[in-house]
C-alpha positions in Angstrom: 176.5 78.3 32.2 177.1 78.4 35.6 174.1 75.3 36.1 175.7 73.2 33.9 179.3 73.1 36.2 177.6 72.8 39.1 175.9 69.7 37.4 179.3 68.7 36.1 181.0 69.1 40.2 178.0 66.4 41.3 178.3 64.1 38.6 181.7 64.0 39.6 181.4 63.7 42.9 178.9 60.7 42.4 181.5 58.7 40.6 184.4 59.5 43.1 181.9 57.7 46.1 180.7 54.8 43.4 184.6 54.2 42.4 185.5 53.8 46.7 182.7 51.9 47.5 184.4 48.6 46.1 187.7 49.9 47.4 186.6 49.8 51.0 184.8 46.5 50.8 187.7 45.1 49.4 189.6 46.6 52.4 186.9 45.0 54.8 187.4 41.8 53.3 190.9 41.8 53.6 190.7 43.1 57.1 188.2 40.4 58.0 190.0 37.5 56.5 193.6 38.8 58.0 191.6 38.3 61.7 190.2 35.2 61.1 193.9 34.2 60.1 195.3 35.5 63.3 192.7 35.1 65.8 194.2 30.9 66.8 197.8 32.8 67.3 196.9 36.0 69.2 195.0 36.5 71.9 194.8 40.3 71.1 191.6 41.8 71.2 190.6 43.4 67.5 190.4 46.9 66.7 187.4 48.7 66.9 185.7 49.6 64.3 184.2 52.5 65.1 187.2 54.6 65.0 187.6 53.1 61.2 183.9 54.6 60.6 185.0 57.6 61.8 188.0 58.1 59.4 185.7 57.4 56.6 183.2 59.9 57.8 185.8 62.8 58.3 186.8 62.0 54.4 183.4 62.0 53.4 182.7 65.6 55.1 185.4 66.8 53.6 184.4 65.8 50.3 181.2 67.1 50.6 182.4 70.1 51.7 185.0 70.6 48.9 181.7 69.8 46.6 179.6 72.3 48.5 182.2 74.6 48.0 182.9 74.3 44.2 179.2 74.6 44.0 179.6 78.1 46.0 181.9 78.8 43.7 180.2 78.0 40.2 177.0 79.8 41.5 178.8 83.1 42.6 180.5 82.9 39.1 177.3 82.7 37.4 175.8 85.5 39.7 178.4 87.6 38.4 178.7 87.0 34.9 174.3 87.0 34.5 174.4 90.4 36.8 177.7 92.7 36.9 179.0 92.0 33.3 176.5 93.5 31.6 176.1 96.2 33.9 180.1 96.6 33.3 179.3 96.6 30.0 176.6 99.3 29.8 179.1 101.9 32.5 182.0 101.0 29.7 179.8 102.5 26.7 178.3 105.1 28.9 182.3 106.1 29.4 182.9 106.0 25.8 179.8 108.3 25.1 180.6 110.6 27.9 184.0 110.6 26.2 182.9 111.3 22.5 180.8 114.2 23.9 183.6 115.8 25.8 185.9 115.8 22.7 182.9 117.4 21.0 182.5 119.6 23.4 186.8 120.6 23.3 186.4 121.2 19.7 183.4 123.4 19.8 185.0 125.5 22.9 188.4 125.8 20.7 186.1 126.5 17.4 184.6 129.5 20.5 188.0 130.6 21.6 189.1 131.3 17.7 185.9 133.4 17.0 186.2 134.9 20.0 189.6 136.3 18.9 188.5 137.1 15.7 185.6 139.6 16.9 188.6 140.9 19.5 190.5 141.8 16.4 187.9 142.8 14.2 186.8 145.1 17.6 190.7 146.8 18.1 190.6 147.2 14.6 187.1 149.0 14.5 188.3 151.1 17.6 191.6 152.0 15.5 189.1 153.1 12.6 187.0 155.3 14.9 189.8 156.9 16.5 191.5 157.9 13.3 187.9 159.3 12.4 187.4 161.2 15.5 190.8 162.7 14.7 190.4 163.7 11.3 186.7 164.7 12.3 188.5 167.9 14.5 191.2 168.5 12.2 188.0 169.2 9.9 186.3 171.3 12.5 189.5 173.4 13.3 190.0 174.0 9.5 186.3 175.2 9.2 186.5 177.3 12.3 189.7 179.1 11.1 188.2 179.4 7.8 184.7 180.7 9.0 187.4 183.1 10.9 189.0 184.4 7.8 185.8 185.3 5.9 184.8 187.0 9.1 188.2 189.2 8.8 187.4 189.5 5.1 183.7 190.9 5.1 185.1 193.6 6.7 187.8 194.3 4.9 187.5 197.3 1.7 185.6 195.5 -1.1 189.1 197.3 -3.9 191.2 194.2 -2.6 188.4 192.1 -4.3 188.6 194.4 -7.7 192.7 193.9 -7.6 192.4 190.1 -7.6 189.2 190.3 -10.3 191.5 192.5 -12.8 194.8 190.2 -12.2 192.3 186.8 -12.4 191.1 188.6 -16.2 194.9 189.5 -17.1 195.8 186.1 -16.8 193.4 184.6 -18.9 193.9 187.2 -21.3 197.7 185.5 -21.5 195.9 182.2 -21.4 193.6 183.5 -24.4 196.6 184.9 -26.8 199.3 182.5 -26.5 196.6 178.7 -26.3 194.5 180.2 -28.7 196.0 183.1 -30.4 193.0 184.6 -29.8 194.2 188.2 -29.5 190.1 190.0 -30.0 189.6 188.5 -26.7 192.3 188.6 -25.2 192.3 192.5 -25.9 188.5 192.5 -24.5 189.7 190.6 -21.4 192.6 193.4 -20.8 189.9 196.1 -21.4 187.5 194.7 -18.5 190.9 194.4 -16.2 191.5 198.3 -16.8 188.0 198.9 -15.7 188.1 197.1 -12.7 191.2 198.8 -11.6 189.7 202.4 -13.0 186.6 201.3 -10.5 189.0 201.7 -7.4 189.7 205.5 -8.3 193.4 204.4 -6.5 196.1 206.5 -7.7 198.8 203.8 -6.8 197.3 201.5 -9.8 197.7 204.2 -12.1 201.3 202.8 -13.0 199.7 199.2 -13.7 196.8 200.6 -16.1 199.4 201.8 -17.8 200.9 199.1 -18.5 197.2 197.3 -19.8 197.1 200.2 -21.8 200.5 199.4 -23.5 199.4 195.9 -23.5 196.6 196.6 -25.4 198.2 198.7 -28.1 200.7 196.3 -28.9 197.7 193.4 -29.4 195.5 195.9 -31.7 199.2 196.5 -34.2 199.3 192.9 -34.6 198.2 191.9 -38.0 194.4 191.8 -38.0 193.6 189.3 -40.5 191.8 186.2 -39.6 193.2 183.3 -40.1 190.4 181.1 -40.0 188.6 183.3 -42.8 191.2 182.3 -44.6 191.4 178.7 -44.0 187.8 178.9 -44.6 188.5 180.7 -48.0 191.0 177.6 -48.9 188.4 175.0 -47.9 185.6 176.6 -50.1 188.1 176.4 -53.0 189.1 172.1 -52.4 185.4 171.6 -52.6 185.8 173.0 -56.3 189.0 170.9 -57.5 186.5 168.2 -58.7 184.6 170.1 -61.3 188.3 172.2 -62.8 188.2 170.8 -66.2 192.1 169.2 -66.9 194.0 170.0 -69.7 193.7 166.6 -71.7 193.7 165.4 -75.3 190.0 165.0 -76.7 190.1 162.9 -80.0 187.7 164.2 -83.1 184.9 162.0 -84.1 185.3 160.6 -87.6 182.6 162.4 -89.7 183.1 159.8 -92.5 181.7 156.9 -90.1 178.5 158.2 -91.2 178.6 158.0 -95.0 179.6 154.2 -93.9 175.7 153.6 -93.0 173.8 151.2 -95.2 170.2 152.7 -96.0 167.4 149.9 -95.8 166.0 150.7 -99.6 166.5 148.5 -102.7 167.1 151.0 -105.2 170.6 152.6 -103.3 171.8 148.7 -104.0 174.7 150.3 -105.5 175.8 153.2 -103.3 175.2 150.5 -100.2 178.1 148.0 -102.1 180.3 151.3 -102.5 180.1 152.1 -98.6 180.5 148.2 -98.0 183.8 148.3 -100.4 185.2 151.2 -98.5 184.7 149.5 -95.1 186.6 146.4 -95.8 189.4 148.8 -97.8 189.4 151.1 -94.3 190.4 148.1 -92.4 193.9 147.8 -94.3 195.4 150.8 -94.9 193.7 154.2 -93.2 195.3 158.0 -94.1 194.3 160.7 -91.7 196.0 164.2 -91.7 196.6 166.2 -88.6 196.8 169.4 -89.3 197.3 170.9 -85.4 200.2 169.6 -83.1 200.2 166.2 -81.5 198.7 166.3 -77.9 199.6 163.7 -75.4 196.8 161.9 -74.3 196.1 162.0 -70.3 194.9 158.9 -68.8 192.3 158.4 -65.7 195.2 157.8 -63.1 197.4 160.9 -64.4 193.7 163.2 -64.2 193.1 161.6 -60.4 196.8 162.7 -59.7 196.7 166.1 -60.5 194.0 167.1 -58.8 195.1 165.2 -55.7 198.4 167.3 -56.0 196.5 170.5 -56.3 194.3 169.6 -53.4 197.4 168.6 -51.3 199.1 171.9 -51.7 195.6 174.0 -50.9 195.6 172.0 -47.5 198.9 173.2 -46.5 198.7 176.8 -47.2 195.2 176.1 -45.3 197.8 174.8 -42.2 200.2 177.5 -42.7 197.5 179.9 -42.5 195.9 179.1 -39.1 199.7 178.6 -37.8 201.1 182.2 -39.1 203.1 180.3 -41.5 204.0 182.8 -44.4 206.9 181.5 -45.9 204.9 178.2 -46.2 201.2 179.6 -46.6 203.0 181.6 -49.9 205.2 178.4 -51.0 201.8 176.4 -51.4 199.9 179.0 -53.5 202.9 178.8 -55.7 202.6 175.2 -56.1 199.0 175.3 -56.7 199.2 177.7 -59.2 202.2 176.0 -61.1 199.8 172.6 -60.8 196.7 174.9 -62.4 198.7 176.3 -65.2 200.4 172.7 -66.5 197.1 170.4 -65.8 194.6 172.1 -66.1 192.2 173.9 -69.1 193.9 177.9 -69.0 190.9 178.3 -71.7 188.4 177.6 -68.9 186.5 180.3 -67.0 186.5 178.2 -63.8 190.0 177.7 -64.0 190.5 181.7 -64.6 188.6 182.2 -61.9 190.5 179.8 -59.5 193.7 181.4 -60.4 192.8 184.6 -59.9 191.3 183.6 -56.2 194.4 182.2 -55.4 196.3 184.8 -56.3 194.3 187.6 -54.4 195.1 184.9 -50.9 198.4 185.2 -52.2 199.1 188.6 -51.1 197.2 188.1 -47.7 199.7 187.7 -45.1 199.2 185.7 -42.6 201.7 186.3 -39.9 201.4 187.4 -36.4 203.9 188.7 -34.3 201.7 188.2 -31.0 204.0 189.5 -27.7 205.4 186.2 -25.8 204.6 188.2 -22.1 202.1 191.1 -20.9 203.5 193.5 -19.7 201.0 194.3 -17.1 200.8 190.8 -15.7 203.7 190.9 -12.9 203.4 194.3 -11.5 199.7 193.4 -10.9 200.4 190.3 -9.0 203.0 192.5 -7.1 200.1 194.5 -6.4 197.5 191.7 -5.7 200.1 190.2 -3.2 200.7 193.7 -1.6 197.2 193.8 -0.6 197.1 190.5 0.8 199.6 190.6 2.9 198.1 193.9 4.2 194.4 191.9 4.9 196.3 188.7 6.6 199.5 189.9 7.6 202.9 188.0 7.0 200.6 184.1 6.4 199.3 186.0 3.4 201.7 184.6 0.8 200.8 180.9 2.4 197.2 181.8 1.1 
């Protein structure tokens, strides 16, 4: 690029000198011809001409010069652009990936800084953690060293204190025994071991508390001793045998002249066969029975299903009543069971004679319990227990 304007700068300055070339011989001319006019009328010498050569030379130089100049000019241009542009361009990208990686390298130090916070927090918070379990740690170790103290005051402490908690431990489940359970046979077994316990310590100041267990025990063994799961057991032994009671229920007789009605298969009884066909067809119309016993309502499949429903119904609530000490209602259902037995059922039957009569033998059972709402025993020997403790541990003792 920068050849072809230097071309172009002496291309023109060729035709500038070709274009004043006819301009200065024309001036020459006209110089010449202007002398030759005045040389008969002056007698003035003529200019010389080589300060006119001169003039002309000074332009030319500086023309040249100019031109030598542009040239200058178009080359150092041309230098430049072949040489310093691209290496402008290469420092420009070099700047733009230099800038790209210190972004990259912003974003990755931030991305640093934010993890680098996180694992602060996530430290403080594991140091919290730690702490808290280096202090529960010793609040651990100073409970086991002041209980590892207290056995240490206990193992040498009289072995009765031990046999005053054992007998109050076995009153109170004897309580727990008779009033979740009713069950007052071990209850009065757990009341016999207490007494023993305490008759172990040969300690005349328990004396007053045995007896009380002694009281407690008599009242438990006057409570009525029947068991009510004998009878409950009784009762379901007897719902078993509902199903095979026969019910009290109209059979109808079987016709004993269907069976003169039969036609024999011989030839000869031709004539007794057209009598029994005659009486057929005449039975169809008009049929006479007598009756000579009392009409009997007839009891259908439902009603039979019924009663024995209602008479197993009534057994399972005197079976309740019983295991709850019921006897008002335990007595109420017998009576209702027996009234079912006696209106729906066979009275003819030995199975039904038998049923009534085991129903009314757990008739006169009774049932109820009057089982004692407290023990008698059971504070005064926790008085006693806590007396004892307090002497061991002194005034903390109750704390224990």
């Amino acid at each position: 690029m920068g050849v072809n304007t230097a071309e172009e700068n002496n291309n023109d300055s060729d035709k500038k000198a070709g274009a004043l070339a006819p301009i200065e011989k024309k001036e020459a001319k006209t110089e010449s011809a202007s002398r030759e006019r005045q040389s008969p009328k002056s007698t003035a010498p003529p200019p010389p001409k080589e300060k006119k050569s001169s003039g002309n030379g000074l332009i030319w130089f500086f023309i040249i010069l100019i031109l030598l100049l542009l040239a200058a000019a178009a080359a150092g241009a041309y230098w430049y652009t072949e040489n310093k542009l691209p290496d402008n361009t290469a420092l420009i990208e070099q700047q733009n990936t230099q800038q790209e990686r210190l972004t990259r390298l912003n974003n990755e130090n931030a991305t640093l800084q934010k993890r680098l916070a996180e694992l602060e927090s996530s430290k403080q918070a594991l140091a919290s953690s730690v702490s808290d379990m280096m202090d529960k740690t010793e609040s651990l170790r100073q409970q086991t060293e002041s209980a590892m103290a207290r056995l240490k005051e206990m193992n040498g402490r009289r072995p009765s204190d031990w046999l005053v908690a054992e007998a109050d431990y076995l009153v109170r489940m004897a309580g727990r025994k008779l009033w979740l359970e009713r069950d007052i046979r071990t209850a009065i077994m757990l009341l016999n071991n207490a007494d023993q316990r305490l008759k172990e310590l040969s300690d005349p100041s328990v004396l007053p508390v045995r007896a009380l267990i002694a009281e407690d025990i008599q009242a438990l063994q006057s409570v009525n001793p029947v068991s009510r799961t004998s009878v409950a057991l009784a009762l379901s032994g007897m719902l078993n045998q509902v199903k095979r009671l026969p019910l009290d229920t109209f059979i109808k007789p079987k016709d004993a002249s269907n069976n003169d009605k039969a036609l024999s298969g011989s030839t000869e009884d031709w004539l007794s066969n057209l009598k029994k066909v005659w009486r057929s067809i005449v039975d169809e119309f008009i049929t006479v029975k007598t009756i000579s016993k009392p009409v009997e309502p007839v009891m259908s499949q439902q009603e039979q299903w019924l009663s024995r429903e209602q008479l197993k119904l009534q057994l399972m609530q005197a079976q309740s009543a019983a295991l709850d000490s019921q006897q008002t209602l335990y007595e109420q259902s017998l009576n209702n069971a027996l009234t079912l037995l006696n209106d729906k059922f066979s009275a003819d039957s030995s199975e039904v004679t038998g049923f009534v009569q085991g129903l009314e033998n757990l008739k006169e059972t009774n049932v109820s319990k009057d089982i004692p709402t407290e023990l008698a025993s059971q504070r005064p020997l926790q008085h006693l227990l806590e007396q004892r403790v307090e002497k061991v541990f002194g005034q903390g003792a109750s704390v224990l």
